[in-house]
C-alpha positions as CSV (number, residue, x, y, z in Angstrom):
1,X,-10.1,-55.6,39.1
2,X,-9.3,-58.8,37.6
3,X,-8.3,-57.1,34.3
4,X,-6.6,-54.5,36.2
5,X,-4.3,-57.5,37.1
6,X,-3.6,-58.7,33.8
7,X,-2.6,-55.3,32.8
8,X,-0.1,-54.4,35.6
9,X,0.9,-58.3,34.6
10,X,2.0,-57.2,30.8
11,X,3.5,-54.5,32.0
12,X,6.0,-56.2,34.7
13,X,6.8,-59.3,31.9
14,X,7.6,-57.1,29.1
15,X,10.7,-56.1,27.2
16,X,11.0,-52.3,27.6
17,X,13.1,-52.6,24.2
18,X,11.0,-54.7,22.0
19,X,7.8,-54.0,23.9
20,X,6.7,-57.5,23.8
21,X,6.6,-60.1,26.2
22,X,9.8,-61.5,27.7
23,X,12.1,-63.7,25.1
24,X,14.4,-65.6,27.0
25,X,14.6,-63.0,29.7
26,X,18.1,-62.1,30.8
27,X,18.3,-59.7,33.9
28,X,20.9,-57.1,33.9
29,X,23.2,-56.2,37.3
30,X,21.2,-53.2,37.8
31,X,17.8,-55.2,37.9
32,X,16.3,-54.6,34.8
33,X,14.8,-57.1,32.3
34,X,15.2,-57.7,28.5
35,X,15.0,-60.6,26.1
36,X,18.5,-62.1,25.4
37,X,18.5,-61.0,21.9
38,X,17.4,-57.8,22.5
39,X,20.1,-56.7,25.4
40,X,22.7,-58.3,23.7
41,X,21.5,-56.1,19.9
42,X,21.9,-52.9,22.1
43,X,25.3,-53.5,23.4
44,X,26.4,-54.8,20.1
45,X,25.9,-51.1,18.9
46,X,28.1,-50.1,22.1
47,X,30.8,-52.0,21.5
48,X,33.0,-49.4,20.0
49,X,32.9,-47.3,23.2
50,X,34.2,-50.0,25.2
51,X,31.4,-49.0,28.0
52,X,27.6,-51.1,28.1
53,X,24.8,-49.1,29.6
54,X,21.2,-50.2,30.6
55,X,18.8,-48.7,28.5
56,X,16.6,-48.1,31.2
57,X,18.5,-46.4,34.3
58,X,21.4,-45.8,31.9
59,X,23.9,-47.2,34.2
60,X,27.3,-48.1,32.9
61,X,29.2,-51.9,33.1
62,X,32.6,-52.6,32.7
63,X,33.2,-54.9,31.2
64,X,30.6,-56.2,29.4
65,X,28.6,-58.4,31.8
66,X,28.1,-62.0,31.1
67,X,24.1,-62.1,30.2
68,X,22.2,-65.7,32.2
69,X,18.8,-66.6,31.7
70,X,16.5,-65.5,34.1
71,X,14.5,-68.9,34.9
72,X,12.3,-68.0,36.8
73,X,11.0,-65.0,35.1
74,X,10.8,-67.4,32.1
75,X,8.4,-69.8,33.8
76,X,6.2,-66.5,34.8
77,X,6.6,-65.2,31.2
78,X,5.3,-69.0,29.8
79,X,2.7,-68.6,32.9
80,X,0.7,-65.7,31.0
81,X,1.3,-66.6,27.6
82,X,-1.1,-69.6,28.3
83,X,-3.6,-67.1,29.1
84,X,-3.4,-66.0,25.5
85,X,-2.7,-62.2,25.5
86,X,0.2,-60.3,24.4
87,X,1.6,-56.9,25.1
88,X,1.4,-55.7,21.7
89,X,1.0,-51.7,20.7
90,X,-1.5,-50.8,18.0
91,X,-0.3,-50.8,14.2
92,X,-0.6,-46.8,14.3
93,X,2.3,-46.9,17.2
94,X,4.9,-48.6,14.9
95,X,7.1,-46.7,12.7
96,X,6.6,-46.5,8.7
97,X,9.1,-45.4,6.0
98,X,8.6,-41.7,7.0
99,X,8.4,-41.8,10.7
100,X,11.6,-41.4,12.7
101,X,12.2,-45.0,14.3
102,X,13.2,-46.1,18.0
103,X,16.7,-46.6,18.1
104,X,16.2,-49.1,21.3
105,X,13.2,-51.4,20.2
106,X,14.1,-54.7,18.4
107,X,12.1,-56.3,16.1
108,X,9.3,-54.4,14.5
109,X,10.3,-51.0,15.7
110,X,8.0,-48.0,16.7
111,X,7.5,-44.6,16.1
112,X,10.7,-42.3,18.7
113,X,8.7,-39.7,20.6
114,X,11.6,-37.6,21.1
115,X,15.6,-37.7,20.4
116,X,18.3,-37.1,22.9
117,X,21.3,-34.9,21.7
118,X,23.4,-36.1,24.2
119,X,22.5,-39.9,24.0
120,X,22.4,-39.2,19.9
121,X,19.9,-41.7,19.9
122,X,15.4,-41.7,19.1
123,X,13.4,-42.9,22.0
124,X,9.7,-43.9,21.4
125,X,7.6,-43.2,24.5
126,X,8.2,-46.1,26.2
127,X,11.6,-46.0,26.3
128,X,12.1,-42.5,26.8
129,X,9.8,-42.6,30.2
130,X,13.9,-43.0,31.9
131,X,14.9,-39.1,30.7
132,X,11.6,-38.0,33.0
133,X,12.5,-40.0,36.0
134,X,16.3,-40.3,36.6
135,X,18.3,-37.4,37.8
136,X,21.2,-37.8,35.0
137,X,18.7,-38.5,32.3
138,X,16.8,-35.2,33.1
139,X,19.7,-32.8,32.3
140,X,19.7,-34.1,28.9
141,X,18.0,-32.0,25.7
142,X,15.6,-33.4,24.0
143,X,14.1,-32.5,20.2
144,X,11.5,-33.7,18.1
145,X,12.4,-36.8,16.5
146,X,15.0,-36.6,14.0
147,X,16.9,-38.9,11.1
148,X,19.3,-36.4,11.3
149,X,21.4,-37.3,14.8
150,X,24.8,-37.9,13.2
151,X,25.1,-34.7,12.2
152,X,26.4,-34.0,15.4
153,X,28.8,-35.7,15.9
154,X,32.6,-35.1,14.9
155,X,33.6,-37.2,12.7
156,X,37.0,-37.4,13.3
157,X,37.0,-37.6,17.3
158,X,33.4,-39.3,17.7
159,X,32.4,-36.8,19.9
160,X,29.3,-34.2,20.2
161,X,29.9,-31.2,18.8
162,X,28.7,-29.0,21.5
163,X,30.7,-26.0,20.5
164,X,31.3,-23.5,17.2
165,X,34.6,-22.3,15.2
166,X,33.7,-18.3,14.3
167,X,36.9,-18.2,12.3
168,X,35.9,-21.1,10.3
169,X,32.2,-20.9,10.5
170,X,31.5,-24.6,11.8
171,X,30.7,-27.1,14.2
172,X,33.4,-28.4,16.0
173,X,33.6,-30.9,19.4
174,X,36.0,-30.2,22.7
175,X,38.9,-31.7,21.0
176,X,38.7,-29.9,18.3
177,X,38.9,-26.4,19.8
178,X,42.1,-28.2,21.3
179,X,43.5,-29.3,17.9
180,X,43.0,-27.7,14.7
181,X,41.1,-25.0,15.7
182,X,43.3,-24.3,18.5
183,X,43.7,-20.4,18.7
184,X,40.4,-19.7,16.8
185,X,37.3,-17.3,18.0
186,X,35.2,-20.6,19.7
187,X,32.2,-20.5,21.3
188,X,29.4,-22.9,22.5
189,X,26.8,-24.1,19.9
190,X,24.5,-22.4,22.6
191,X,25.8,-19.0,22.4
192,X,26.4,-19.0,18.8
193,X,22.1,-20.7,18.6
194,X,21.2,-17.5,20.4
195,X,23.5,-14.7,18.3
196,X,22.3,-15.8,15.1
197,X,18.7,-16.6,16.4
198,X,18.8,-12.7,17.6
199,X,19.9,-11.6,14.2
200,X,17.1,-14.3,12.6
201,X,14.8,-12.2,14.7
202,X,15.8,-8.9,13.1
203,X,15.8,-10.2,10.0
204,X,12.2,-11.7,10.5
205,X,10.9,-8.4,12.0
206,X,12.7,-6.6,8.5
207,X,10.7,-9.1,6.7
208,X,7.4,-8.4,8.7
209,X,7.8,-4.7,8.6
210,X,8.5,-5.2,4.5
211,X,5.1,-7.4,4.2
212,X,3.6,-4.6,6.5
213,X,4.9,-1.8,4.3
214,X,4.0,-4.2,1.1
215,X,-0.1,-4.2,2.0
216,X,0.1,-1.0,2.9
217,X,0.9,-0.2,-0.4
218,X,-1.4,-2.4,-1.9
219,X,-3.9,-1.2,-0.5
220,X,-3.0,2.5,-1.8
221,X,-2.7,1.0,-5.1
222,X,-6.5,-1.0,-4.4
223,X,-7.3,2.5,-3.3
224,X,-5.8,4.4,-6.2
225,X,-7.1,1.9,-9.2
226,X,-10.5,3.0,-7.1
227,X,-10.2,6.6,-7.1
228,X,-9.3,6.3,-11.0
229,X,-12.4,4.2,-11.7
230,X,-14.8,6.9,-9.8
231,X,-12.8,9.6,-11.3
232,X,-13.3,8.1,-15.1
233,X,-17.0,7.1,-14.1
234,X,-17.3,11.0,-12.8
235,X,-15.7,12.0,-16.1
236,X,-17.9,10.2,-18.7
237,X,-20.7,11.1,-16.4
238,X,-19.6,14.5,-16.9
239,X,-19.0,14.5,-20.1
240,X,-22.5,12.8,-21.3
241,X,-24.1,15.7,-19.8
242,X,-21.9,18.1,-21.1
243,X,-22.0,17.0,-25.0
244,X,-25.9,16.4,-24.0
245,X,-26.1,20.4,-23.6
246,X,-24.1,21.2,-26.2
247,X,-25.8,18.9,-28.5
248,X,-29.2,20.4,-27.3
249,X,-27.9,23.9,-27.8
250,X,-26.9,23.2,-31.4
251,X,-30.5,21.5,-32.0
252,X,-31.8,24.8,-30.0
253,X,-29.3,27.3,-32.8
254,X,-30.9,24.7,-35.6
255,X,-34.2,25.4,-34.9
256,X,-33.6,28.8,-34.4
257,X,-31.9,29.3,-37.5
258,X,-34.7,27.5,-39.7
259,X,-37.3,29.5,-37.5
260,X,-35.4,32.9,-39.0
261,X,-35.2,31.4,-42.3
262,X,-39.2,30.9,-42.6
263,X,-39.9,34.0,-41.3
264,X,-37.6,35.7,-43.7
265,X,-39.0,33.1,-46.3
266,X,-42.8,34.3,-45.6
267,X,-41.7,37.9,-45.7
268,X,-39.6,37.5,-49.1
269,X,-42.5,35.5,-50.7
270,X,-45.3,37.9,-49.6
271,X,-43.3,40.6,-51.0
272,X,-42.7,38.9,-54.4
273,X,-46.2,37.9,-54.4
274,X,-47.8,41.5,-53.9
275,X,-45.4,43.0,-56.4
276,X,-46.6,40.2,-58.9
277,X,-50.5,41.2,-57.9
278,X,-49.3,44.9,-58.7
279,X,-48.2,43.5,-62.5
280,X,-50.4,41.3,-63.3
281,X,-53.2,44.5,-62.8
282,X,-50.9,46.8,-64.8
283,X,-50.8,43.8,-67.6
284,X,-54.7,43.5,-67.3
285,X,-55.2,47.0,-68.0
286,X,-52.9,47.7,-70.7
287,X,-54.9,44.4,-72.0
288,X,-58.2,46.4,-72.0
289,X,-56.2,49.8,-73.6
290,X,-54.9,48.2,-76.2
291,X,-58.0,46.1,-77.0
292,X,-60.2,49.8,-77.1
293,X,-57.2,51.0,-79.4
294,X,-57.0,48.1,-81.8
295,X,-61.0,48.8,-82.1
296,X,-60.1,52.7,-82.5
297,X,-58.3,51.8,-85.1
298,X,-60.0,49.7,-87.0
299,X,-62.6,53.1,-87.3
300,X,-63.6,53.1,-91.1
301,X,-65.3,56.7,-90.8
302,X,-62.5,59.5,-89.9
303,X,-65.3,61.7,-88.6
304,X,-66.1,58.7,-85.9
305,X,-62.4,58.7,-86.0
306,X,-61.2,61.9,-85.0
307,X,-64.2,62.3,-82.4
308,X,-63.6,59.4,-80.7
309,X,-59.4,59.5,-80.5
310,X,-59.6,62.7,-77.8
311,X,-61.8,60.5,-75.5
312,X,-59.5,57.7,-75.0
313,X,-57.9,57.7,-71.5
314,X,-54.6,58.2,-71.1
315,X,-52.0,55.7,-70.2
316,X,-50.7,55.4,-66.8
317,X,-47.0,55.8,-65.4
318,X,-45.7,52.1,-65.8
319,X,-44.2,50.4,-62.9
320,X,-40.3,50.6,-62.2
321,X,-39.0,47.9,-64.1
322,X,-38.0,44.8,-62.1
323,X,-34.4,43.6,-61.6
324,X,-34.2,40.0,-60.8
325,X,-30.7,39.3,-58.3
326,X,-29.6,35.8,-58.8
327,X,-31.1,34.2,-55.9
328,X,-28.7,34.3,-53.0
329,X,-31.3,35.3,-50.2
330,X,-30.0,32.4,-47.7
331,X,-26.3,32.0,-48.5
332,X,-25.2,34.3,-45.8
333,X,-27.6,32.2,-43.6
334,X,-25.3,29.2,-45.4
335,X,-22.5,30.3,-45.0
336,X,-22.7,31.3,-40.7
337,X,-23.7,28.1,-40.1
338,X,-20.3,26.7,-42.1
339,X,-18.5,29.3,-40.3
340,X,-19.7,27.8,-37.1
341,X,-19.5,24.0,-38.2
342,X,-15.9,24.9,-39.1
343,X,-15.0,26.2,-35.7
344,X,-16.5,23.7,-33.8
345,X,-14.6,21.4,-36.0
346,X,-11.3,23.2,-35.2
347,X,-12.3,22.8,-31.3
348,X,-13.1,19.1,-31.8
349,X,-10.1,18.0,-34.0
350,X,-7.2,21.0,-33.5
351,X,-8.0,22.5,-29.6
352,X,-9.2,18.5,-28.6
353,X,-5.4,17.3,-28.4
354,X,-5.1,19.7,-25.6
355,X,-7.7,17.6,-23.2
356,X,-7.0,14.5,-24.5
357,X,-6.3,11.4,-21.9
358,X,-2.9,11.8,-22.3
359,X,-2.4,14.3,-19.6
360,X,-4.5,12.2,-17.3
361,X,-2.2,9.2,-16.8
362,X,-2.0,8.0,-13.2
363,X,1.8,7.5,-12.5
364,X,1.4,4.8,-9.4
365,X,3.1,1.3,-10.4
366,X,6.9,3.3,-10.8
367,X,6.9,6.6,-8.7
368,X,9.9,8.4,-9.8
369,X,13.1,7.8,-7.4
370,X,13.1,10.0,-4.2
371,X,16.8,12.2,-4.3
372,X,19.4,10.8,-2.1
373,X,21.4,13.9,-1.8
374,X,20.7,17.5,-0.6
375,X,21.6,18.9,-4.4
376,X,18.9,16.2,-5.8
377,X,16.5,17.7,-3.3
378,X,17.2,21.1,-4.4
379,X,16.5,21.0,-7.7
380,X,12.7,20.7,-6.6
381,X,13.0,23.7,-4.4
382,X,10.1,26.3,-4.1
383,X,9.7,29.6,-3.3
384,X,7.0,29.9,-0.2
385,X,6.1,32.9,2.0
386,X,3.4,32.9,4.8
387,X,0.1,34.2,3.9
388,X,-1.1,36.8,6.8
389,X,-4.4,36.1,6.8
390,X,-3.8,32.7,8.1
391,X,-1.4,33.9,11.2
392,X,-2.8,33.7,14.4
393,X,-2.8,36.5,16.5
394,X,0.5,36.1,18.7
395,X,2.6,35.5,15.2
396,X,4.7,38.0,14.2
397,X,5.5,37.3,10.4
398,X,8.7,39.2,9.1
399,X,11.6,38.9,6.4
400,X,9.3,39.1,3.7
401,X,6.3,36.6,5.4
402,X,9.0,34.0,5.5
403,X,10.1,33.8,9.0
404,X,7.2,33.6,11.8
405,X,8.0,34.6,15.5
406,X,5.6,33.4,18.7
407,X,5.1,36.6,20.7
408,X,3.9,37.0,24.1
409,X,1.4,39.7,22.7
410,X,-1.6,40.0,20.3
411,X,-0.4,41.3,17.1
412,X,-2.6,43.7,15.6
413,X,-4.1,41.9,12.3
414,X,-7.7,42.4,10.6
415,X,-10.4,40.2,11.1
416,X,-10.1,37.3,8.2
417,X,-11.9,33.9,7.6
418,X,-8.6,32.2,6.8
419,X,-7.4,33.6,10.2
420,X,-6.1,30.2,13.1
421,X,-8.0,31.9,16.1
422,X,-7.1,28.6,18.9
423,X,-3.7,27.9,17.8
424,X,-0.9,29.2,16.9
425,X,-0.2,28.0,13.2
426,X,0.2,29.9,9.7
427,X,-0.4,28.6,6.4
428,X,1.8,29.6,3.2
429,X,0.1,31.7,0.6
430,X,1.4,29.3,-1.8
431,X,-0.6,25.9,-2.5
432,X,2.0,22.9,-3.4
433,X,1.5,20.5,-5.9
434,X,3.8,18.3,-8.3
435,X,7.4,17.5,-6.6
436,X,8.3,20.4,-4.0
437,X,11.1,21.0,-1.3
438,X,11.6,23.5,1.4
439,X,13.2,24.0,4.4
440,X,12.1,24.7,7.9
441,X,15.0,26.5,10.4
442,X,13.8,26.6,14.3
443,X,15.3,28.3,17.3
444,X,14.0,28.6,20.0
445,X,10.4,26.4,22.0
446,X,8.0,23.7,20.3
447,X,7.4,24.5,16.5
448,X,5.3,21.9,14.4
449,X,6.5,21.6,10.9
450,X,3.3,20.1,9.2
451,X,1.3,20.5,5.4
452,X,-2.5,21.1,5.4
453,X,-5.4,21.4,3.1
454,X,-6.7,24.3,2.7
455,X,-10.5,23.4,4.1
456,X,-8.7,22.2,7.4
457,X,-10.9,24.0,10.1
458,X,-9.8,27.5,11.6
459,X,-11.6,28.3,14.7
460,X,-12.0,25.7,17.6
461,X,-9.9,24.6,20.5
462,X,-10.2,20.7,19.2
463,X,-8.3,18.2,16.9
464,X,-10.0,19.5,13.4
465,X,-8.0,22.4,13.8
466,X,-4.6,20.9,15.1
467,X,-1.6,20.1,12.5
468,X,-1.6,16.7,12.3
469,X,-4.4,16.1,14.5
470,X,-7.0,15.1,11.6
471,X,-7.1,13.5,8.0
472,X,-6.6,16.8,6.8
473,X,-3.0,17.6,8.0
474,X,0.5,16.1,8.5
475,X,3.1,17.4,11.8
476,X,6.6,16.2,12.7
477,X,6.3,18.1,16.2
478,X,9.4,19.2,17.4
479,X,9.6,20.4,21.5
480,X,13.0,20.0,23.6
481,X,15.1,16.8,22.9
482,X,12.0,15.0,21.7
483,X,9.9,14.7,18.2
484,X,6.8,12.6,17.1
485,X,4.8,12.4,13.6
486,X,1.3,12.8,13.9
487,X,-0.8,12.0,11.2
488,X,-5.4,11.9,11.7
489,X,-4.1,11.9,15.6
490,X,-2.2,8.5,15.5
491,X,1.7,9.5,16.4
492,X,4.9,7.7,15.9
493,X,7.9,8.8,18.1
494,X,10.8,9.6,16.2
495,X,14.2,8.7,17.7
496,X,16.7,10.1,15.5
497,X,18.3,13.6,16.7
498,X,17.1,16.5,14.9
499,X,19.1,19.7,13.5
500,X,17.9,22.5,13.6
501,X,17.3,22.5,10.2
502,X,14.6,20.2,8.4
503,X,14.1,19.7,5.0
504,X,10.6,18.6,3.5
505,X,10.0,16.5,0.4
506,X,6.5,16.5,-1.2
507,X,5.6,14.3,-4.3
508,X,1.9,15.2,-4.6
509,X,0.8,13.0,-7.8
510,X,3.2,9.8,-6.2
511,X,1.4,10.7,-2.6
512,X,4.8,10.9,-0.9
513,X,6.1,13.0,2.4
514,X,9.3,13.3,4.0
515,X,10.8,14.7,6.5
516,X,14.8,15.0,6.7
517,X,17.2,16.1,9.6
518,X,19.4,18.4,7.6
519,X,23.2,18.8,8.8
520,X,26.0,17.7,6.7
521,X,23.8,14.4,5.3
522,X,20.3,14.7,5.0
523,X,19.3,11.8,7.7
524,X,15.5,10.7,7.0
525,X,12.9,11.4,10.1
526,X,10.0,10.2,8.8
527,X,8.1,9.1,5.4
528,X,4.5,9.3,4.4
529,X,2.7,7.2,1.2
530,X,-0.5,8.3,1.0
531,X,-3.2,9.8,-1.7
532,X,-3.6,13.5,-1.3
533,X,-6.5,14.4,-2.7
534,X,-6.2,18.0,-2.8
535,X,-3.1,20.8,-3.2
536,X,-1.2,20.9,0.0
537,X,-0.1,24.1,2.1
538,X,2.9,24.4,4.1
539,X,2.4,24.9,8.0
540,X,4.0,26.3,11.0
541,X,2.6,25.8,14.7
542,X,4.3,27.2,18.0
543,X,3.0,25.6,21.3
544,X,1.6,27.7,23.0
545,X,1.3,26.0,26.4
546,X,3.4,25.1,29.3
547,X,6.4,24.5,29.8
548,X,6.6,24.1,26.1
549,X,5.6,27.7,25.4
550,X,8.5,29.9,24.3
551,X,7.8,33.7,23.6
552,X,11.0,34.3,21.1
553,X,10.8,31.0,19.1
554,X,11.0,31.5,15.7
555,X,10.7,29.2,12.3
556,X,12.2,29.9,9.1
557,X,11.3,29.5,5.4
558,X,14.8,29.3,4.5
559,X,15.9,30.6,1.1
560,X,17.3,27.9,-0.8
561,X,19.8,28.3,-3.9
């Protein structure tokens, strides 16, 4: 309790400007305390408004009032200084180079808690507490401490400048709406604050919706530099176990080739060899002939002579005489595989250029420019018809399988796998690829206007079959005065007014979709960035249901020049 005292003591006995004990307390007419010096610094800055004011309750004197010391607060003040403790705030409290200082606290000065804009002056916490408790003081605005209080003010009338000069694009005070910017387009700093803080609002949501739209398609470009990587792994992959086959079908046609060659080798050799037995006999026996006649004829007696000459066997028929061919047995086998080296060569070196990487280049960091005007669009025009097969059962196609009609009746069309059996839709017979435009006219009930893959599912009363109700489709659905995107059944409401015309833009390699309102401009209703990973097919869906259905509505594939 005791110390409780002392407390409540340093409180009552000190200067609410310097924070410190009572100097030479001096009592104001409203009551309040200061040191001498410390009064009198604070009305030396007010001098040059001709009006003094307490810095406590605020209240004005005129004219300045003559400032007595207060004796007996002095004694009381001496009293507790014997007791040796001071009113002092901790270092951290006062204000440094870079700290916004109280305007009101003499001496060593501490850090303002807040600044007034209508005072123009920085209140640390101490000397603020009057803006929370008196009436006049509560009306006024306070900020986070700033250097930068002067700055409004007027310098030529010394006046807050409290309102704004649209003509001339600056702050001005009261007097100067009366003066120099007499006649301008004025209006308070406040209302002007919340115009341009609306517009800093939209521009901030632009900037948002630009970062939004900016990691959006960084990620498609993360994606993209992914799918290129799998696709190149996929391709060497590929291609290893390609040139692996061929390479072990030309080992395969090697061995089969030196396979044919022995054999023929084998057969050529035994051949030669069992003519060569057949002449080497033949030489052996007319060895042995001639041997008997050279002995014959070396016969001194003629009697022996003549008897033995008619016993001498006769000769036999000599064998054909043998023509040796230069040897060329195995150049025709030579000259195949040449013929086949050369070829392959052809295909490697010529027929290569034609695969090469160079048609594989992944066009992503500058998409060509999407057309501004409807003659830019229609240069990428296309020719697309409906493909029957795909027409459900209450679609009547006509003109040629461009124009589709809802009917109230089954039509009579074959059973088919491509056939929509739940909902009404159609795909072209066409697939779409590259940089394509067409356009869509409707009359009549709902019509979704919506691109597909082919593998999107075509039997089932659920979302893998709907236009735009999956990953494998894209709908701007159209019914009464209303029309919503939907895109892997996530829809965005679209709020500009259709035609009833609307043009669609498809840059397959870039991954881009469009939809335009066409009329006399071409007004964009919705745009897509994506990957497609497959060719796209244009699609029509009716609605089917009530009180959208419309037996009689009709879409278009309209021909384009």
């Amino acid at each position: 309790m005791a110390q409780k005292g002392v407390e409540l003591d340093r409180e009552t006995f000190s200067c609410s400007i310097c924070l410190d004990l009572l100097k030479d307390p001096v009592t104001t007419p409203c009551g309040h305390s200061y040191c001498m010096n410390c009064i009198k610094s604070h009305w030396d800055v007010e001098d040059h408004k001709k009006i003094h004011s307490c810095p406590q309750c605020r209240q004005r004197f005129t004219p300045r009032p003559v400032l007595l010391k207060n004796t007996m607060l002095a004694v009381l003040v001496e009293e507790l200084k014997k007791t040796g403790l001071q009113a002092a705030p901790a270092d951290h409290c006062y204000a440094g180079a870079e700290d916004v200082a109280c305007d009101i606290c003499s001496g060593r000065k501490l850090k303002a808690h807040k600044s007034c804009l209508i005072c123009l002056v920085s209140y640390c916490e101490k000397h603020l507490q009057p803006h929370y408790d008196v009436a006049q003081l509560k009306k006024h605005k306070l900020v986070e401490p700033s250097k930068n209080l002067q700055v409004n003010v007027c310098s030529r009338h010394d006046e807050v400048m409290k309102m704004f000069c649209r003509t001339d694009q600056q702050l001005i005070c009261y007097l100067c709406s009366l003066d120099e910017h007499k006649g301008h387009d004025t209006v308070s700093a406040a209302a002007e604050r919340a115009k341009r803080q609306r517009e800093l609002e939209g521009s901030r949501q632009n900037i948002q919706q630009r970062i939004q739209d900016r990691e959006k398609d960084v990620k498609l470009l993360q994606q993209q530099a992914e799918a290129i990587n799998l696709s190149a792994d996929k391709a060497v992959e590929d291609s290893e176990k390609i040139f692996t086959e061929l390479i072990r079908l030309l080992e395969k046609r090697s061995s089969d080739v030196e396979q044919q060659v022995r054999s023929r080798q084998k057969s050529e050799v035994s051949r030669v060899k069992e003519l060569q037995e057949k002449l080497e006999q033949e030489i052996t026996e007319l060895k042995r002939k001639d041997a008997e006649l050279k002995k014959l004829s070396h016969t001194e007696d003629h009697n022996q002579f003549l008897h033995n000459y008619p016993s001498l066997s006769p000769l036999s028929q000599p064998t054909s005489s043998i023509h040796i061919c230069p040897l060329s047995c195995f150049e025709d086998v030579t000259a195949a595989v040449s013929e086949v080296r050369d070829k392959l060569q052809d295909v490697l070196r010529e027929k290569w250029t034609n695969v090469s990487l160079t048609g594989t280049k992944v066009d992503v960091l500058l998409p060509p420019p999407e057309p501004k005007t409807r003659a830019g669009f229609l240069k990428y025009s296309c020719k697309i018809t409906l493909d029957p097969n795909t027409a459900h059962t209450q679609l009547l196609l006509s003109e040629g399988n461009r124009n589709a009609t809802f009917m109230s009746h089954q039509q009579s069309y074959s059973s088919h796998p491509d056939r929509f059996t739940d909902f009404s839709q159609v795909l072209s017979r066409e697939s779409l690829t590259g940089r394509c435009y067409w356009e869509v006219k409707r009359r009549g009930g709902g019509v979704s206007i919506a691109v597909a893959y082919k593998n999107i599912s075509r039997t089932g009363r659920s979302n893998e079959s709907v236009f735009g109700r999956n990953d494998k489709s894209w709908a701007l659905d159209r019914f009464q005065n209303s029309s919503t995107f939907w895109c892997d059944k996530v829809h965005t409401p679209i709020s500009a007014r259709l035609s009833s015309r609307v043009g669609v833009y498809l840059d397959h390699s870039a991954g881009i979709l469009s939809f335009y309102s066409v009329s006399d401009t071409m007004t964009l209703l919705h745009r897509v960035q994506t990957t497609f990973t497959q060719p796209l097919y244009a699609g029509l869906r009716f609605y089917d249901y009530f009180p959208f259905s419309s037996p009689g509505a009709t879409a278009e594939l309209c021909k384009l020049k």
